[in-house]
C-alpha positions, 0 to 999 in steps of 0.5 A: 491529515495522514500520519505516521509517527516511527516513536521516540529515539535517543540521540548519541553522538558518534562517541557514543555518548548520550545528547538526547532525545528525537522523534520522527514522522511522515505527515500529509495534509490533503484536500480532496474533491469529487465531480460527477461526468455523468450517471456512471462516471465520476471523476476525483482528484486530491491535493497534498502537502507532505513533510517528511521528518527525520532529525536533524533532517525534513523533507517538503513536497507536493503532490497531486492524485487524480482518479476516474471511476465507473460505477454500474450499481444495477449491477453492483460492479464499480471499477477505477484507475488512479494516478498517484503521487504526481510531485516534486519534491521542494525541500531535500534531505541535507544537501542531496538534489530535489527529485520527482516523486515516485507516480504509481498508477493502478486499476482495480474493480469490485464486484459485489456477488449475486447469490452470496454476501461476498464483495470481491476486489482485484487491484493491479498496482504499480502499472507504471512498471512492467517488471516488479522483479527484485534482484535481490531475491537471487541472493542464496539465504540460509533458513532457520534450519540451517540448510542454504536455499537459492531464493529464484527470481523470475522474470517470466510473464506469468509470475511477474504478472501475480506481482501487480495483483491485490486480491480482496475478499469482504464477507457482508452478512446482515448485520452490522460486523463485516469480515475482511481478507486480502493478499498482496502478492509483491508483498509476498514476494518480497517477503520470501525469504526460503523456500519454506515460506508458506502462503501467510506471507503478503496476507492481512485480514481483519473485520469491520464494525459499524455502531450507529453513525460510527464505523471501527475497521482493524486490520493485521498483515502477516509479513512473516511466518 
């Protein structure tokens, strides 16, 4: 099961007054299940059933993910493609039309270093679409300072290429406390909002800890300075 729940709200009519209270949350219910092909190839694929409430209005869907994986661990490097969210949509918000469900497909490889305690990861997401450029960021925005910036929004090869990147970086010492770091550069793209946006944006770090048979991760994103 994987939820979010966005809290409690009060619900007012457009009067203004006051009627009550709601709550709202996207939950999935999923199953998943993984096959070897042979000693380096393993293949997985997952089952989900999604609800999506927002009072007065739930939206039903059903979706499928699928995943092949190649593993070398002689030479501690795995990589993998994944196809997500393969669906329909069975039930819309009121009366709109029913609709596909957004597929993301991405690829990604891990590789664990020989003479240091570090795992790298590189992850490309949203394959599916070439150009991740957002008009959006053509808009002239004014800073906190109070001096109006024209936020540029390339589209040349170079720069829209680092929008499919995740980059990730495990310190794993001996022991059982691990240190994580990782960059979204989209994120960070999509976050910018002046020209004095530092590097912070689309950065999130965090550690893991495991105890006994139990492992406690926590993990923070800066989406702005």
């Amino acid at each position: 099961i994987q939820f979010i729940r966005y809290g409690d709200f009060t619900a007012a009519e457009t009067s203004g007054d006051i009627s009550g209270k709601f709550s709202a949350g996207d939950y999935a219910l999923y199953q998943s299940v993984g096959i070897p092909i042979n000693k380096q190839f393993y293949a997985g694929a997952s089952a989900k059933f999604i609800i999506s409430d927002l009072h007065p209005y739930i939206s039903l869907g059903m979706a499928f993910d699928g995943a092949l994986m190649y593993l070398r661990p002689e030479k501690k490097f795995t990589a993998g493609l994944i196809v997500k969210n393969l669906g329909y949509q069975m039930l819309t918000y009121g009366d709109n039309p029913r609709g596909y469900l957004p597929i993301e497909l991405q690829a990604a490889f891990t590789k664990r270093l020989a003479k240091a305690p570090l795992l790298l990861s590189v992850t490309w997401q949203h394959l599916e679409q070439w150009d991740l450029s957002r008009d959006y960021l053509s808009s002239t925005v004014a800073s906190q300072l109070g001096v109006t910036y024209t936020i540029p929004n390339y589209r040349d090869f170079v720069r829209n290429s680092i929008r499919h990147l995740i980059l990730g970086l495990e310190l794993i010492p001996d022991g059982p406390f691990n240190i994580l770091l990782g960059y979204n550069a989209m994120r960070a793209t999509d976050l910018k909002y002046s020209e004095l946006n530092t590097i912070s944006d689309g950065l999130s770090f965090g550690f893991a800890l495991k105890v006994g048979a139990f492992n406690f991760m926590f993990g923070r994103t800066v989406l702005h300075p």
